[in-house]
VEXGUKOL-240770 format. One line per field, with one value per residue (C-alpha): residue number from 1; x, y, z; residue in three letters. Coordinates in Angstrom, 1 decimal, decimal comma, always signed. Layout:
<recs>
num = c(NUM ...)
px = c(X ...)
py = c(Y ...)
pz = c(Z ...)
residu = c(ALA ...)
</recs>
This chain:
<recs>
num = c(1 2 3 4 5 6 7 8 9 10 11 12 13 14 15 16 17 18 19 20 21 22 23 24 25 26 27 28 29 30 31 32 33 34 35 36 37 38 39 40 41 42 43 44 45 46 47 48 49 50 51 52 53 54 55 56 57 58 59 60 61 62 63 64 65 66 67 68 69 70 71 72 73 74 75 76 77 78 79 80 81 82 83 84 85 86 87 88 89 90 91 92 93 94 95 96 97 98 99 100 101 102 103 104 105 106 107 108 109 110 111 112 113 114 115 116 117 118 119 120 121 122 123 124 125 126 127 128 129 130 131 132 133 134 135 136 137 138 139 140 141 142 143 144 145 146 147 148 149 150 151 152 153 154 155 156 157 158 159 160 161 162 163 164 165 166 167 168 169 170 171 172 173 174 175 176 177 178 179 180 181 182 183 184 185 186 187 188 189 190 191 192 193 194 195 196 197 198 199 200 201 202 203 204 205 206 207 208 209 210 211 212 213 214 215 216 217 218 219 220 221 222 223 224 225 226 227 228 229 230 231 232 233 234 235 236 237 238 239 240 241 242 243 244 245 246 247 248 249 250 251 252 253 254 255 256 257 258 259 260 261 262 263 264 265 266 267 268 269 270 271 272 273 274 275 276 277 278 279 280 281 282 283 284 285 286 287 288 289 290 291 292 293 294 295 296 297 298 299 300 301 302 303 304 305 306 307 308 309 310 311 312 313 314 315 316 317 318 319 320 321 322 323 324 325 326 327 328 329 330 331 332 333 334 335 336 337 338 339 340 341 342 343 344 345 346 347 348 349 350 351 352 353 354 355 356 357 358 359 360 361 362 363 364 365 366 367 368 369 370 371 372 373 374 375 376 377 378 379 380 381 382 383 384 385 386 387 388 389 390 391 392 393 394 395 396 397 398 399 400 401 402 403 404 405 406 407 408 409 410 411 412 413 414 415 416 417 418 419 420 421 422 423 424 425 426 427 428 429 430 431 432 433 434 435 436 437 438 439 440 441 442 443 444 445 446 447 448 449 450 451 452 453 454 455 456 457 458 459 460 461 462 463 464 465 466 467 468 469 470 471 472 473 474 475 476 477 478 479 480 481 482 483 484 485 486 487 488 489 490 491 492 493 494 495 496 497 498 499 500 501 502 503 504 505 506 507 508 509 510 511 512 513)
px = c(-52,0 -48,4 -46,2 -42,3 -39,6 -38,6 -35,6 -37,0 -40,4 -37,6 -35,4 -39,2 -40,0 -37,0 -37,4 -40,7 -39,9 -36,5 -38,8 -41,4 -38,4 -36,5 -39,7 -40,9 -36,7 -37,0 -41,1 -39,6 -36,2 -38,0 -40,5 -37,8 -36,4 -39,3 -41,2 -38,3 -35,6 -34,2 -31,1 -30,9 -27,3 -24,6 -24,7 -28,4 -31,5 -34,8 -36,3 -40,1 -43,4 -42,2 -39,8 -37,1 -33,9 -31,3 -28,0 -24,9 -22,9 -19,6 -21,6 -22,2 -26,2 -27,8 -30,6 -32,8 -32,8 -32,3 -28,8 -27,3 -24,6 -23,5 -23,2 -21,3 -19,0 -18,3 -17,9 -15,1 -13,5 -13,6 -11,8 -9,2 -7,8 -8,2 -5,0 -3,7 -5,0 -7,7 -9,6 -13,5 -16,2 -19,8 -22,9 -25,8 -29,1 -32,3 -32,0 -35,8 -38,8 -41,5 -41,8 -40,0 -38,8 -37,4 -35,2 -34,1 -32,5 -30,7 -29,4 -27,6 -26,5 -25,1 -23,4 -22,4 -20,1 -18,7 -17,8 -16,1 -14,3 -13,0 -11,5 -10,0 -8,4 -7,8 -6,9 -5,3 -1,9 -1,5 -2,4 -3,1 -4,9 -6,9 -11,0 -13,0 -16,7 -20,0 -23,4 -25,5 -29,6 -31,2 -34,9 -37,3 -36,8 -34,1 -36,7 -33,8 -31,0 -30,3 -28,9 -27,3 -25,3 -23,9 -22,9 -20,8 -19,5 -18,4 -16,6 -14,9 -13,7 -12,7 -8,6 -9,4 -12,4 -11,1 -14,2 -13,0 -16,4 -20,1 -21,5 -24,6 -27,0 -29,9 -32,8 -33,0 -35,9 -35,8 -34,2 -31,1 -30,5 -30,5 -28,2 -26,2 -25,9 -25,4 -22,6 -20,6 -21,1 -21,8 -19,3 -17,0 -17,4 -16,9 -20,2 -20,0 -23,5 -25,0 -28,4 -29,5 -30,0 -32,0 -30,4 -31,0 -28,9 -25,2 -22,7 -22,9 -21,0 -23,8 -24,0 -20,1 -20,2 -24,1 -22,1 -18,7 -16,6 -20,5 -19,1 -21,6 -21,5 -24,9 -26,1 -28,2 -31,9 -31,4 -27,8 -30,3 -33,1 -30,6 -29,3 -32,8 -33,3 -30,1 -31,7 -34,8 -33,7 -36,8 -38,9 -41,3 -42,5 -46,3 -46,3 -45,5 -47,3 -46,1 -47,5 -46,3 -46,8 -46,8 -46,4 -44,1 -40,8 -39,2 -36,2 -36,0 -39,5 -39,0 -36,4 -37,6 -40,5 -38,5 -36,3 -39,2 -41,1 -38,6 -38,2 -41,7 -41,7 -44,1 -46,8 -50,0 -51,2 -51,0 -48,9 -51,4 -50,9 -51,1 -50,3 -49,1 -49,4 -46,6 -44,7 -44,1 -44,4 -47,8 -50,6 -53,3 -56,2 -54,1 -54,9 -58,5 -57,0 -54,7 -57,8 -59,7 -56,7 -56,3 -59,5 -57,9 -54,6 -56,1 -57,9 -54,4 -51,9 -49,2 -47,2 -44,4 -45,2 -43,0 -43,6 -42,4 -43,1 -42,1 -42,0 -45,2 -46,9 -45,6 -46,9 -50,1 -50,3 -49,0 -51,7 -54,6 -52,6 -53,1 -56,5 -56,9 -59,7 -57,7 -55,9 -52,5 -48,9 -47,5 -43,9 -43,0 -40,1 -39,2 -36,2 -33,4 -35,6 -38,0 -35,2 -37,8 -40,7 -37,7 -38,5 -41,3 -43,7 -46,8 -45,6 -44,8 -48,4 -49,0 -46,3 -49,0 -50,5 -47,3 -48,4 -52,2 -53,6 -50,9 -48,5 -46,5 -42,7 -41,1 -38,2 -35,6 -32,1 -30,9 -27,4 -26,0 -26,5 -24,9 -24,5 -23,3 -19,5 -20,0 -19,4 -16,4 -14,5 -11,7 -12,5 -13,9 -13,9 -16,4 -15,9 -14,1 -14,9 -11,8 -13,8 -17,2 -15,1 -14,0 -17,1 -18,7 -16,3 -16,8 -19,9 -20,1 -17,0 -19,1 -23,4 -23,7 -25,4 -22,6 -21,0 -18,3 -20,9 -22,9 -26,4 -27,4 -26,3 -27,7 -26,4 -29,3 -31,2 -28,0 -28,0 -25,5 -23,3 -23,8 -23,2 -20,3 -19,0 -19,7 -17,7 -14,6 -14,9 -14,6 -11,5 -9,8 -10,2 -8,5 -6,2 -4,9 -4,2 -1,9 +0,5 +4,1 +3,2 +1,3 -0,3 -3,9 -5,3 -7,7 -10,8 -10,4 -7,8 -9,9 -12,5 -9,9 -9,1 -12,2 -10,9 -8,3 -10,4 -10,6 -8,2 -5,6 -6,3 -10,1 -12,1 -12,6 -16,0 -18,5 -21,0 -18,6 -15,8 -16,1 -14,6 -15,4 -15,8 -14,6 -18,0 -17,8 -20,1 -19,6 -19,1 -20,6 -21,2 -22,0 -26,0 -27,8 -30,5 -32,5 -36,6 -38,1 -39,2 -41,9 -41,3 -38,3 -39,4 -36,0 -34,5 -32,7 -29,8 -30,5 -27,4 -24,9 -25,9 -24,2 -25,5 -23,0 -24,3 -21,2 -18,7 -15,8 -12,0 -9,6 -8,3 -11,6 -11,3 -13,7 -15,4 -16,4 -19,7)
py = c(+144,9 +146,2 +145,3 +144,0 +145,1 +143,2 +141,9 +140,8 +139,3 +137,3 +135,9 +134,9 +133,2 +131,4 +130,7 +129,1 +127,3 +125,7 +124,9 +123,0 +121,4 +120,2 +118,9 +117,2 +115,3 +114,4 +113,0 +110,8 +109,8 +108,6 +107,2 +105,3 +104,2 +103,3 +101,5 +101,2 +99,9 +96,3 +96,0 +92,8 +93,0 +93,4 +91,5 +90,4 +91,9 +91,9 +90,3 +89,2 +89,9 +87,4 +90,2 +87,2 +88,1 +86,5 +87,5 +85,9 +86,1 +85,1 +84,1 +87,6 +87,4 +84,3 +83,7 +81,6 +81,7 +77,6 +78,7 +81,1 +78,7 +77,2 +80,7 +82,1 +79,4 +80,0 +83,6 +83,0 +80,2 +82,9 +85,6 +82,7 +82,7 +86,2 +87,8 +84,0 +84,1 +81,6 +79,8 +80,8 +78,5 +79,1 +76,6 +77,7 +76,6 +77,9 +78,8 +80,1 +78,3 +78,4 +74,1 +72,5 +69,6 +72,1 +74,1 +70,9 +70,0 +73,4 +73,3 +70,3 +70,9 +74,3 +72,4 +69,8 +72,5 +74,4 +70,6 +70,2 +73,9 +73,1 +69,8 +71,2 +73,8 +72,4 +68,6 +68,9 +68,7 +72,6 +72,0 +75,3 +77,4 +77,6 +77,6 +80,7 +79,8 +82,0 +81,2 +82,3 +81,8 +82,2 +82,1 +79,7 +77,2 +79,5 +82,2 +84,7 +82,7 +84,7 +88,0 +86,1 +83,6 +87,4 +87,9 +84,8 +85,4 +88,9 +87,0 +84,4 +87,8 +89,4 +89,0 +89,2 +87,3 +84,3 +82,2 +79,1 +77,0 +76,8 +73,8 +72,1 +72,9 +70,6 +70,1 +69,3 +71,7 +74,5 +77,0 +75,0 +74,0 +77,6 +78,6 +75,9 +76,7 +80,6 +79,5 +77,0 +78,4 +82,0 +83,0 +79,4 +78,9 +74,7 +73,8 +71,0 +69,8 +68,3 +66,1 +66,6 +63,6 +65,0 +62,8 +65,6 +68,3 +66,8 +66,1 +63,2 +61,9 +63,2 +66,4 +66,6 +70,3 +71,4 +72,2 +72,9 +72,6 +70,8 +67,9 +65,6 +64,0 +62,0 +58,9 +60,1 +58,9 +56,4 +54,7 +54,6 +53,0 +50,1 +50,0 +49,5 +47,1 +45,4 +44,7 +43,8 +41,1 +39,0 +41,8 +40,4 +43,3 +42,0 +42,6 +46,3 +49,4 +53,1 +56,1 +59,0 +62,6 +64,5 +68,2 +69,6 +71,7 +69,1 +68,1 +65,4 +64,0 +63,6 +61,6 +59,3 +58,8 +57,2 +55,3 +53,9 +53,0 +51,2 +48,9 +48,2 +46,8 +44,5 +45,8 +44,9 +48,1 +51,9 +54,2 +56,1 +59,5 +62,8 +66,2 +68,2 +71,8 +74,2 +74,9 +71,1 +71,8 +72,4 +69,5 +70,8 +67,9 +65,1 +63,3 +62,8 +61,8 +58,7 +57,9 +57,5 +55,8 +53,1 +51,0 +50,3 +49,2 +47,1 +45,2 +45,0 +42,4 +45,1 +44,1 +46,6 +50,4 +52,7 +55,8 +58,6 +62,1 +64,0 +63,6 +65,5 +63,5 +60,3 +61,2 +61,5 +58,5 +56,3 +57,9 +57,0 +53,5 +53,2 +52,8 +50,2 +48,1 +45,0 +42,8 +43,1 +43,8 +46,4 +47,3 +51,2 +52,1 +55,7 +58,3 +59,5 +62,4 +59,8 +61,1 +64,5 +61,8 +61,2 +64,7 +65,9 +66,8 +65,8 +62,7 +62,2 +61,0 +58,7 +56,5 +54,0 +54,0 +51,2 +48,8 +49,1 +45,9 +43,4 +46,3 +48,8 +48,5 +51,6 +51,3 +53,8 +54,8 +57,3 +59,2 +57,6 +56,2 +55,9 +52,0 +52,3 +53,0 +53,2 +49,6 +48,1 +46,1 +46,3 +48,7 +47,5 +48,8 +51,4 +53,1 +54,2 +53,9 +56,1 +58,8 +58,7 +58,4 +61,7 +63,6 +61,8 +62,4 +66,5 +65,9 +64,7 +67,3 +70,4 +68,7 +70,9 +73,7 +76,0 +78,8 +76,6 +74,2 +74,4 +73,0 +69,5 +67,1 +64,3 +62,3 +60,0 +61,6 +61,5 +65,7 +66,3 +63,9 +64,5 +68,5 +67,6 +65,4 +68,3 +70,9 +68,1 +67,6 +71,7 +71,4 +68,5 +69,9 +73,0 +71,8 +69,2 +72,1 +74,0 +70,8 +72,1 +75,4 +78,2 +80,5 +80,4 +77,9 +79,7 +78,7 +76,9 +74,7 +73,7 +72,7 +70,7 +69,1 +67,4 +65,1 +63,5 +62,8 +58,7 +56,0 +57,1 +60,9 +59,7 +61,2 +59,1 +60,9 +59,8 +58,7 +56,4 +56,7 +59,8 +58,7 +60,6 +60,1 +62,1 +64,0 +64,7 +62,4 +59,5 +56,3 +53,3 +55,4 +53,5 +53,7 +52,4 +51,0 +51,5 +51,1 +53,5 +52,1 +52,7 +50,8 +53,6 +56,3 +56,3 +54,5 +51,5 +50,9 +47,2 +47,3 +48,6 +48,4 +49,2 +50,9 +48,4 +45,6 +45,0 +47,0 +48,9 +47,4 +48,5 +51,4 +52,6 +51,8 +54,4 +50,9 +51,4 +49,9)
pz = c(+13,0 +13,6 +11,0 +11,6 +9,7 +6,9 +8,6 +11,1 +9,3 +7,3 +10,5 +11,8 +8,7 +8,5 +12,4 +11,7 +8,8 +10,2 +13,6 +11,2 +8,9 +12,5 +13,5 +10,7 +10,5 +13,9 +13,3 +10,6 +12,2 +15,4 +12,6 +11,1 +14,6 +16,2 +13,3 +10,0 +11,7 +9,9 +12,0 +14,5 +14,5 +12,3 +9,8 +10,5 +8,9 +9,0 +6,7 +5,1 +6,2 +9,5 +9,8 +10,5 +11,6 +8,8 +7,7 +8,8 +12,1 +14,0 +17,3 +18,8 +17,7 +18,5 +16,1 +18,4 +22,3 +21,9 +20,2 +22,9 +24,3 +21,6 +19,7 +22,7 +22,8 +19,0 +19,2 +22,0 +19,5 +16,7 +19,5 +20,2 +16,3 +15,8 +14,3 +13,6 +9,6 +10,0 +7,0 +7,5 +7,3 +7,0 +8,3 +6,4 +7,7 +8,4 +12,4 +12,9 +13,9 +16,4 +15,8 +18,9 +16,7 +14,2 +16,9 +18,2 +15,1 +14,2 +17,5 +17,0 +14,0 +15,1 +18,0 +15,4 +14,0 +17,0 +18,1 +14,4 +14,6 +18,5 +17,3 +14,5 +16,4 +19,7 +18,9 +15,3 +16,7 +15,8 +11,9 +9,9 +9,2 +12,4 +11,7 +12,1 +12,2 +10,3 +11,3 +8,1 +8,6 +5,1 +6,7 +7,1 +4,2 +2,9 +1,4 +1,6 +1,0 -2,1 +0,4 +2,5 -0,2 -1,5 +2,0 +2,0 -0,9 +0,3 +3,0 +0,6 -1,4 +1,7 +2,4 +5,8 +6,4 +3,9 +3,8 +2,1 +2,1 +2,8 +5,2 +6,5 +3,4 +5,2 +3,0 -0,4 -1,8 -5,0 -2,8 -1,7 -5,0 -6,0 -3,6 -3,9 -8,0 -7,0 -4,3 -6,5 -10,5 -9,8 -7,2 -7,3 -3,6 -2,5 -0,6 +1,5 +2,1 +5,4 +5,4 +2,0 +0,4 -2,9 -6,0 -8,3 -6,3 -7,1 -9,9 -12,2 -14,9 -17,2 -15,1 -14,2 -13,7 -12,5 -9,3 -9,5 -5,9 -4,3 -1,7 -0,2 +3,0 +3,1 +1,1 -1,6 -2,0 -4,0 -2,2 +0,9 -1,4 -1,9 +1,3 +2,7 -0,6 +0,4 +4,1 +3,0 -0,2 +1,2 +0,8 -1,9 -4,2 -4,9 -1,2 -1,2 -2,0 -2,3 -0,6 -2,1 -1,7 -5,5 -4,2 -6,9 -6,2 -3,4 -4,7 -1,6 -2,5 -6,4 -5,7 -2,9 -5,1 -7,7 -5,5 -3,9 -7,0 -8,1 -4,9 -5,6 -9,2 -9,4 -7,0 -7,8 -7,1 -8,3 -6,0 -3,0 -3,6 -2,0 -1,8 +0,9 +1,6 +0,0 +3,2 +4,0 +8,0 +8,1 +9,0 +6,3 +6,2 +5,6 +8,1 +6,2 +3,0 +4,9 +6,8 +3,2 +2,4 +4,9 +4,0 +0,5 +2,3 +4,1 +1,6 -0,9 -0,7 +0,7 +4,1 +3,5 +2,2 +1,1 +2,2 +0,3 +2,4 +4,7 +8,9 +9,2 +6,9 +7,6 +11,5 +10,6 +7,9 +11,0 +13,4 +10,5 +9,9 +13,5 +13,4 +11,1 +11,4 +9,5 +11,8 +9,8 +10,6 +8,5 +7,9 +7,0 +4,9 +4,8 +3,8 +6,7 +7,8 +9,7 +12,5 +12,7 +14,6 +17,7 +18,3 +17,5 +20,3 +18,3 +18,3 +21,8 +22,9 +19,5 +19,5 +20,6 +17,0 +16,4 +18,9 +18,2 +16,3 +15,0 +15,1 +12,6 +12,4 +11,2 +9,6 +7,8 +6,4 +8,8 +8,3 +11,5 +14,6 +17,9 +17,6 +14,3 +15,3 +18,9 +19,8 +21,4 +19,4 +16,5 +13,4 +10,4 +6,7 +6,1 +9,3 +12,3 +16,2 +16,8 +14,9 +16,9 +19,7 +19,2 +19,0 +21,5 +24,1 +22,7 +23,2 +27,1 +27,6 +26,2 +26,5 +29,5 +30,4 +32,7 +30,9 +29,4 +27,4 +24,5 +26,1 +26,4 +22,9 +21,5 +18,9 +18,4 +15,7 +13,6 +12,9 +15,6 +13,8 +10,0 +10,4 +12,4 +9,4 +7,1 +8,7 +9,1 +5,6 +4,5 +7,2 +5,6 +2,1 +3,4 +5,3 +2,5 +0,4 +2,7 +3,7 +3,0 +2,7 +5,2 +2,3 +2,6 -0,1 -3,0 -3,7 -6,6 -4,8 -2,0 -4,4 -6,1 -3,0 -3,0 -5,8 -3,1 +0,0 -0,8 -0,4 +2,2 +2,6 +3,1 +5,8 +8,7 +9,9 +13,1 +10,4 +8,3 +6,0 +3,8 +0,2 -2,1 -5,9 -8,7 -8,8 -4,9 -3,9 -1,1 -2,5 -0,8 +2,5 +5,4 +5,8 +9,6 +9,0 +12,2 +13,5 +16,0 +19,3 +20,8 +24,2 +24,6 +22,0 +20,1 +17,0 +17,3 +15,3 +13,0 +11,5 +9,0 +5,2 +2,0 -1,7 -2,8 -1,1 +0,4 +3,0 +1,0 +0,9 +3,2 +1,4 +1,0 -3,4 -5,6 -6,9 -10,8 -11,7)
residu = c(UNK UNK UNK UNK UNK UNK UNK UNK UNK UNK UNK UNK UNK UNK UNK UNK UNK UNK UNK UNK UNK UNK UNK UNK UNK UNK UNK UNK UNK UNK UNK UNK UNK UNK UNK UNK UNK UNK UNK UNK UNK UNK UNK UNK UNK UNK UNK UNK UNK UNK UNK UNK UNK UNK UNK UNK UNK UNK UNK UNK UNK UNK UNK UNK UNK UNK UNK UNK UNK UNK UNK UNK UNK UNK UNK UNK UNK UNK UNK UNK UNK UNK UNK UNK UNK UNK UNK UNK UNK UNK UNK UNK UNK UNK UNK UNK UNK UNK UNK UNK UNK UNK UNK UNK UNK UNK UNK UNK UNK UNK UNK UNK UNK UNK UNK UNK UNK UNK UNK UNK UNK UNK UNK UNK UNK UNK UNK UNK UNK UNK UNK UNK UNK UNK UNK UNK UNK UNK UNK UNK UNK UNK UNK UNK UNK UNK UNK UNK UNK UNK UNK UNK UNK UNK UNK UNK UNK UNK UNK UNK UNK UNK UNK UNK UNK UNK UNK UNK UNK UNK UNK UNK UNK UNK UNK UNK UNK UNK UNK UNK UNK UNK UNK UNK UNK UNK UNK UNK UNK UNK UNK UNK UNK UNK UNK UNK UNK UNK UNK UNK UNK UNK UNK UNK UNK UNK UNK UNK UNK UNK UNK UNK UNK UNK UNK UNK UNK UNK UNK UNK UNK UNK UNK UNK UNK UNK UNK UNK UNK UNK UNK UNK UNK UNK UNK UNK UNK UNK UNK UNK UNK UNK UNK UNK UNK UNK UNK UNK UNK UNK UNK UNK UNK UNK UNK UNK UNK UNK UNK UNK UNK UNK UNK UNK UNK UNK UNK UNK UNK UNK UNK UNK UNK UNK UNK UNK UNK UNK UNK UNK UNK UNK UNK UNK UNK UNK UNK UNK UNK UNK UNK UNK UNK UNK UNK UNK UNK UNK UNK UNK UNK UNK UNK UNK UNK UNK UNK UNK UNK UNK UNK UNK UNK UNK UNK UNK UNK UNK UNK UNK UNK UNK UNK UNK UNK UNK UNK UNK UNK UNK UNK UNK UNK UNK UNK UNK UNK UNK UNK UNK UNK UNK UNK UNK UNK UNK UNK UNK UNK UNK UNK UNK UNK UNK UNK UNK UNK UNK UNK UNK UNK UNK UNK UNK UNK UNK UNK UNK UNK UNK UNK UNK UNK UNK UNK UNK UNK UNK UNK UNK UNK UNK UNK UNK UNK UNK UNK UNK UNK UNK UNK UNK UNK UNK UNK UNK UNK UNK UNK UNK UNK UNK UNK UNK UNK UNK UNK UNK UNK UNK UNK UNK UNK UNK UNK UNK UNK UNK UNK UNK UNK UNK UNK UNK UNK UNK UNK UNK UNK UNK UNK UNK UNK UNK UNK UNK UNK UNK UNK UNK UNK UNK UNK UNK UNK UNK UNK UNK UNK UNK UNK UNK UNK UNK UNK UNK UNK UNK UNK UNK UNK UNK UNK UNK UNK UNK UNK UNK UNK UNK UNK UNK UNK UNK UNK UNK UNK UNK UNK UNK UNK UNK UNK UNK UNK UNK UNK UNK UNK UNK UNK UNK UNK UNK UNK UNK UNK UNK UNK UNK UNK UNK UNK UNK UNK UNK UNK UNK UNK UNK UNK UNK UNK)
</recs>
């Protein structure tokens, strides 16, 4: 074998070797491309075995296809107040699901916001600053909302970005309340919260500072339990029951539980209980346990149950109920997320399960209603036509489907309207704290602006007045007390009740008790 100079043997080797070490770079960069890459956009990542896009955006990456309008319509709103120093606001909700019901409701509360950000922008009579708007998906029930509350807070910390307060939280479970303790005592960002209703997830005089700068929007559990008490006064409780589901870690559960269980001192009978699975979406076997259940039911004294679960489970409970052999009319009382049924395609075909036998009338608090405010007629404490007006007129003006809309809106399932609230609310606060003045308010100072939204500087939302207390919570807020229909598949608004029992004064008075 003929040798080759050393020289040469060397350049060869190193030839060879660079050849393998090029190769083997470019194997594990197209690797990396190809089968590594946790990019969706910037901003967005990759995230969980699900490998769910989450992270936070201004509009240029829609996280769902339901949410490509609206999220084109924001991004152009967030172009149109570049370079004018806008305040930023976030809406942080889970935006992910392959449930029809659940992308129906993050899209209207998505366009609940853009409708809040264009108003505040476009029909504020040039108030400042102008609203930049941040789309932040945590995951499906906000399994990585730990990543992207440190991106907000990034954003808040930013001189450029100025993010001045966190909306929409929407569900009160372990993993809001985490992020809404991380948000408000870790990094003092003011969260104004959407359609969580959880009683244990908000300050109180004996928890004055669990959440420091946390604003609420939406009657708690227990302001709707006495709403709904306050409707039902004839409601004789050794003629209810409670059914109750005991899964531990649902902060929106607990509390209904105990609301409800106090509506029904006196019941003859032990609470029905049972447990759902841990992700509160999925069907299980339930529908055996309520069908177990019904016999005993029907053989108690109970006309009106209380029904303390979620909208999957209370689907199926009405489905068993349904079936009922006794020849009784039963009335169901349930929490504000009874909305979910409206739209849930499981539903759609079992409506029929309230008109079999003598009949089922489901009843429930929900955050608002069309009919609430909607009405001609002159305004009345406790809330304001002029208000709804306003967003619904957004809504016909933008509820279209060209390249100017934001997709078709509904405001009858009240999450259009509630999220909508929210973001008004996080606008107020800021805006209160830059009258006289055009620096751009601190953090601190917005959440100290929540202190001042009652009496005349209240906030006149599409849901009801917005008064809040000195633990930013709303006092006396206007709950609709409303049945779903079977005849037209929707809920119809009762009427108006009150936590207090009656409607507020005038000037919307902080009422000690």
């Amino acid at each position: 074998m003929k040798l080759l100079p050393e020289g040469r043997l060397y350049r060869a080797l190193m030839i060879a070797a660079l050849a393998v070490l090029l190769g083997v770079v470019g194997f594990v960069m197209v690797k990396e491309l190809v089968t590594d890459d946790q990019s969706c956009a910037d901003g967005v990542t990759k995230r969980g075995a699900e490998a769910e896009c989450t992270g936070v955006t201004d509009g240029r990456f829609p996280f769902a296809a339901p949410l490509a309008q609206v999220s084109q319509r924001i991004k152009a709103e967030n172009d149109s107040v570049a370079g004018k120093s806008p305040a930023t606001v976030a809406l942080m909700i889970p935006m992910i699901s392959d449930n029809p019901a659940e992308q129906r409701e993050f899209t209207e509360q998505v366009q609940g916001a853009y409708l809040a950000q264009y108003r505040a922008n476009h029909e504020g009579n040039g108030q400042r600053p102008p609203i930049r708007l941040l789309l932040a998906n945590p995951g499906h029930n906000y399994a990585f909302w730990e990543p992207v509350a440190e991106q907000l807070a990034d954003s808040a910390a930013s001189k450029s970005e100025n993010l001045r307060a966190v909306t929409g939280i929407n569900i009160s479970i372990k993993e809001t309340e985490k992020a809404i303790a991380f948000l408000t005592r870790k990094k003092g960002i003011p969260v104004v919260a959407g359609p969580m209703t959880a009683d244990d997830i908000m300050n109180t005089a004996a928890r004055e500072h669990a959440y420091p700068g946390l604003a609420r929007v939406a009657p708690s559990n227990s302001d709707q339990a006495a709403a709904l008490g306050s409707f039902g006064s004839d409601i004789k409780p050794a003629e209810t029951m409670v059914v109750e589901d005991i899964r531990e870690d649902d902060n929106y559960l607990a509390t209904l539980r105990q609301t409800f269980e106090k509506l029904a001192n006196g019941a003859p009978n032990a609470p029905e209980t049972f447990r759902s699975p841990a992700d509160f979406n999925d069907e299980g076997n339930l529908s055996n346990d309520f069908h177990q259940m019904v016999p005993d039911i029907c053989s108690s004294n109970a006309k009106t149950i209380y029904f303390a679960g979620r909208p999957v489970q209370l689907r199926q409970f009405l489905v068993e109920l349904g079936k009922r052999n006794c020849d009784k009319h039963y009335t169901v009382m349930s929490g504000s997320h009874v909305s979910t049924l409206t739209v849930d395609s499981k539903f759609r075909d079992k409506w029929g399960s309230l008109t079999a036998g003598a009949g089922i009338t489901v009843r429930y608090a929900a955050l608002a209603h069309p009919d609430a405010w909607g009405g001609d007629g002159p305004e009345t404490p406790g809330g304001s036509k002029a208000a709804y007006k306003e967003l619904a007129d957004l809504a016909r003006k933008f509820g279209k489907a060209s390249a100017t809309g934001i997709g078709p809106v509904s405001l009858s399932d009240s999450r259009t309207i509630i999220t909508y609230d929210s973001v008004t609310t996080a606008i107020s606060g800021i805006r209160n704290d830059t009258v006289g003045k055009v620096d751009m308010p601190t953090l601190s100072e917005v959440t100290d602006s929540w202190l001042r939204l009652h009496g005349g500087n209240r906030v006149n939302g599409a849901s009801g007045w917005i008064c809040l207390d000195q633990y930013g919570n709303p006092h006396n807020k206007a709950v609709a007390i409303v049945h779903l229909d079977p005849a037209t598949k929707s809920a119809v608004f009762d009427r108006l009740a009150w936590p207090d029992g009656r409607a507020p004064d005038a000037n919307c008075s902080i009422r000690t008790h």
